[in-house]
N, C-alpha and C positions, 0 to 999 in steps of 0.2 A: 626424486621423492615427491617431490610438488607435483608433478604431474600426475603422477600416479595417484595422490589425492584427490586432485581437480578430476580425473574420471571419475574414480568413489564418489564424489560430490554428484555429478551429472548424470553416471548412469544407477548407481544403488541408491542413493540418496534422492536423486529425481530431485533435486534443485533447480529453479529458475537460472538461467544463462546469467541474469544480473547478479545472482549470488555466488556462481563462481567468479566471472569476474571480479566481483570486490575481492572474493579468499586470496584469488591470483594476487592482487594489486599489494593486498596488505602483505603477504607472504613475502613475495619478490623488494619489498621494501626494508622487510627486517632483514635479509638474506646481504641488502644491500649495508644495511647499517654495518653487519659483522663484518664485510669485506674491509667497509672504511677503517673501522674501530679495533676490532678485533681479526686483523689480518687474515679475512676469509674463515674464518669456523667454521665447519663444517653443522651444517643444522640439527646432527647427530649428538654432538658434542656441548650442542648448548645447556647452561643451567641456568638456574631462577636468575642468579646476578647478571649474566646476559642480558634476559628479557626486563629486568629491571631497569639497567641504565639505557635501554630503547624506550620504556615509557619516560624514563625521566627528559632524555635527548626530545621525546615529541610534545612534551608539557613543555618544557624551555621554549620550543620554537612557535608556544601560542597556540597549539592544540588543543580544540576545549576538550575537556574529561569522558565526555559523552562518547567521541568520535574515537578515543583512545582504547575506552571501554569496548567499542565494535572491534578495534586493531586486534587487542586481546581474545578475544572470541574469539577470532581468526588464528590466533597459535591456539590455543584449546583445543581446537576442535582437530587441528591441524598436529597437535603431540600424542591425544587419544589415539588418534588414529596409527602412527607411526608406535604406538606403545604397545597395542591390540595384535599390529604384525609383524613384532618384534626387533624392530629395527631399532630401539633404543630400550634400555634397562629402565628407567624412571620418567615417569612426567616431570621436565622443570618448570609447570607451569602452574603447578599445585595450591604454591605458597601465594599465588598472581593474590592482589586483592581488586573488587572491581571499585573505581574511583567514584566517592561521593558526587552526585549530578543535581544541580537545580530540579525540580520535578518542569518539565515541560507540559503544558497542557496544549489539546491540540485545536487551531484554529479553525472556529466554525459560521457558516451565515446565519445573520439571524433571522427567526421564522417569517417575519414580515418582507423582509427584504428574498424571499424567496418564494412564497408569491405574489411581489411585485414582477419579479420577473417570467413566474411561470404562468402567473394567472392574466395580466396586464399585459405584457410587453407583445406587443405585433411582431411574428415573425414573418420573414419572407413565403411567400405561399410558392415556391419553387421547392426544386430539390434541396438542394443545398441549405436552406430554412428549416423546411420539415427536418432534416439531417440533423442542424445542428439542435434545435431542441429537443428530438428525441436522444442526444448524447448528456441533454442537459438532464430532461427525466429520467431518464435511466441510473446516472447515478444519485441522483438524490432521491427516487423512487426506490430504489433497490440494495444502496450501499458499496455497487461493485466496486474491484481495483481496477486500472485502468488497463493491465495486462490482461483483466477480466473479458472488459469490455469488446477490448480488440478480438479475443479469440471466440466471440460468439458467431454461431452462424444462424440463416434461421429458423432452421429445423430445430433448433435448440431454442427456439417459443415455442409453448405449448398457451395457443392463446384459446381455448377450448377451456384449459383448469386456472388459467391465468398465472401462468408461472415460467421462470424459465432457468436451465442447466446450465451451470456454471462450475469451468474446470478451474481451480483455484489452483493454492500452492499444492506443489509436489505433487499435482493431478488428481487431488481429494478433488471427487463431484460433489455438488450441493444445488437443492433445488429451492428455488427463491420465489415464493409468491411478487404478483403487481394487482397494483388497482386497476380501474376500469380506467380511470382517469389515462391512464399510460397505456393500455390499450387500446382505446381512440388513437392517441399522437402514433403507436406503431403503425395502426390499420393506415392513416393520413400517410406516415414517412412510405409503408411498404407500397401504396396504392405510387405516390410519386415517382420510387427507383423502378417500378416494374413496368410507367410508361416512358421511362429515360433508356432503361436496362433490357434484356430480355432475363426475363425469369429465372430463376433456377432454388430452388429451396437449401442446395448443400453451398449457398453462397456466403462471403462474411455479412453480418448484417450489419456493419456501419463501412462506407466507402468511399472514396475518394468522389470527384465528382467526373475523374474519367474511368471509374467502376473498379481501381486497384484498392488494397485494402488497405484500409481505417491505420495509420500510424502514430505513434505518441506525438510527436510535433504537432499535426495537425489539432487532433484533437485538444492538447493543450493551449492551442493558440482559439481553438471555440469557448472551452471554459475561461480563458482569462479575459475574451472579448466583452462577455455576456456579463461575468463578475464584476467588474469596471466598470460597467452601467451604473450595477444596482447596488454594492456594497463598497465597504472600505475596509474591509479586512485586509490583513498583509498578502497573506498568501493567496493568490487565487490560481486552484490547482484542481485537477480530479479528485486528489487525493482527500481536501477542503469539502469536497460534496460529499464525500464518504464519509468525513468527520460529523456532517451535518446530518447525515442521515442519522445515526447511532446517537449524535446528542438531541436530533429532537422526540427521535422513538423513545427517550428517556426521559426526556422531560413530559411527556404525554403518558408517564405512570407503566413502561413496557418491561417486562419483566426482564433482567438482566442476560439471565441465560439465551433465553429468542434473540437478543440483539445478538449474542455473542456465535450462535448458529447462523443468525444471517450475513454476520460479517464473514465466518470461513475461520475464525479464530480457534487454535488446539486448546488454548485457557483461557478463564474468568481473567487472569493477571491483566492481558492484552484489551479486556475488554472495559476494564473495571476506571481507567482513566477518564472515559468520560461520565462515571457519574459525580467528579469532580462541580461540573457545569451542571448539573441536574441537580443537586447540596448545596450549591449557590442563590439557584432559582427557590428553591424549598425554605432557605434562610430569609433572603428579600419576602417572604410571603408570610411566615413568622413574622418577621419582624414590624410588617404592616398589619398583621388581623389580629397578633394576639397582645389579648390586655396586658400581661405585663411584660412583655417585648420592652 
């Protein structure tokens, strides 16, 4: 039955590899609980009070709420589906409630410290330079994911209208304007691989520097290099450039919705955390111009 999900998940669903993953992990983990606890149950057979003494068994063992609340999604999604093709008479998953969570806000660089590093910082005038700062503009010009990033090639610049195609979740396209500014550093990176490289337009456009393609490792170990410089924020991630992208387009007065198309988001819900940081900045400015602040 798991499996047979995990394909639903992969081929109709059209989920990222890392999302079934996770459904696998969390799935196979509950599956394991019932063998412990409840002498192998069949997954058929489960109800609410099952699924309940696994959330309590993974809060005991120091699981934050957050993480638990993902677990849960993972049977939901995972009994809908078994209910639809009637392998089971009831969802037990019904009654689930999702666990009160601290509001997490998400970690961003602040505007200065971003162009110290984009505007200021010398980079290497080789490949590998040009490379890594165009990884650095790119996400904080554009917002991308880092899954993003990887699966661009460069026929997917259209540096003509200044924009470029990006296959998001579940292979929604979306077309994302860039400034001039980041079209210089493209023209510089592409002028650099194409005297290292021999050409080719249906090539990935970010590369190793013996021309395989762009991988999460690496490119994480450029942003965290570069971040290290110039900030101290905790995290320094791709994902941290995307934050920053969306919290400064909003602090710069950007209308909610545009952010929320330029990130690839289905909802305002997804997107609406970072005006968290934009109601902060808007208070400190009260609080300083007006008279009876």
């Amino acid at each position: 039955m798991i499996q047979s999900f995990l394909k639903y998940l992969a081929y109709e669903k059209r989920c990222s590899q890392h999302t079934v993953t996770s459904y696998q992990c969390d799935l196979n983990q509950f599956q394991e609980f019932l063998t412990g606890n409840f002498e192998g149950l069949p997954l058929q057979q489960v109800s609410y009070h099952h699924i309940r003494a696994w959330i309590i068994d993974l809060m005991e063992k120091g699981l934050n709420p957050r993480s638990v609340n993902r677990k849960t999604v993972s049977l939901r999604s995972f009994y809908k589906y078994l209910l639809r093709n009637k392998a089971i008479g009831a969802d037990p998953t019904t009654r689930i409630k999702v666990l009160k969570t601290a509001r997490k806000l998400p970690d961003f660089v602040q505007e200065e410290d971003m162009h110290r590093l984009l505007d200021n910082f010398t980079f290497e005038d080789d490949f590998a330079g040009w490379r890594d700062r165009l990884i650095l503009e790119l996400f904080y010009g554009t917002g991308i994911r880092l899954s993003e990033l990887m699966g661009l090639k460069e026929s997917d610049i259209d540096r003509f209208h200044g924009q470029i195609k990006v296959l998001g979740k579940r292979n929604k396209e979306r077309i994302i304007p860039f400034s001039k500014n980041l079209d210089n550093i493209l023209s510089g990176y592409l002028d650099k691989k194409n005297s290292v490289f021999d050409h080719n337009s249906d090539d990935y456009l970010i590369v190793t520097n013996k021309r395989g393609r762009g991988y999460p490792m690496m490119i994480y170990r450029v942003v965290k290099k570069y971040l290290g410089i110039f900030t101290t924020v905790e995290k320094k991630s791709p994902h941290v450039l995307r934050h920053t992208f969306a919290t400064h387009l909003l602090n710069k007065g950007a209308d909610l919705n545009a952010v929320k198309d330029l990130l690839g988001h289905t909802s305002l819900a997804a997107t609406q955390v970072y005006t968290h940081n934009s109601l902060d900045k808007l208070k400190r400015a009260f609080d300083q111009a007006h008279p009876k602040a």
